[in-house]
Residue, then its C-alpha position, 0 to 999 in steps of 0.5 A: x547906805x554909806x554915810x560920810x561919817x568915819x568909823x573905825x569899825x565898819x568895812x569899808x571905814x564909813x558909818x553905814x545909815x539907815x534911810x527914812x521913808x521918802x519926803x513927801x514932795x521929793x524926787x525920790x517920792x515922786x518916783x516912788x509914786x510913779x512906779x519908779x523906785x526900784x529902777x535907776x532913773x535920770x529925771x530931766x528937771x529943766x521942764x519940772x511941774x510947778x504949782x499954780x503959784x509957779x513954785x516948783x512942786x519938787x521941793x527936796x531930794x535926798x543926798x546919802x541920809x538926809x533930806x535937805x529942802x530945795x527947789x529942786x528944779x531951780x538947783x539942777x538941771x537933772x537928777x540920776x536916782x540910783x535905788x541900791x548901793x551895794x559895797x564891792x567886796x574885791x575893793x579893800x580900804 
């Protein structure tokens, strides 16, 4: 996927990265776990499952290459999953 680190010598100016297997307990895994990967999907967070404790069980969601941890549901109200991004050949940068 494009990542927001210059290069001179990519297409599109922009470092292309490599993305690791989802985090365990993230958005994307959970959607990996319900057969939902391959699709584009928006997750209502507002109502998200949390442990017995009450912490959200949504702990991390991806943001271009990284995988920073959060509560998920406390950090937003949803999130829309897009599983492929492809670069549009007709745009020039």
């Amino acid at each position: 996927m494009p990542e927001m680190h210059p290069d001179p010598d990519a297409a599109v100016g922009l470092a292309e990265a490599h993305l690791e297997p989802a985090a365990p307990s993230s958005v994307e895994a959970a959607l990996t776990d319900a057969g939902l990967a391959d699709r584009i999907t928006l997750t209502n967070l507002r109502h998200a499952p949390r442990d017995t404790q009450g912490a959200p069980l949504l702990d991390g969601v991806r943001f271009q290459s990284s995988h920073p941890s959060t509560p998920v549901p406390e950090a937003f109200d949803a999130v829309l999953a897009v599983p492929t991004v492809t670069r549009d050949r007709t745009v020039r940068f």
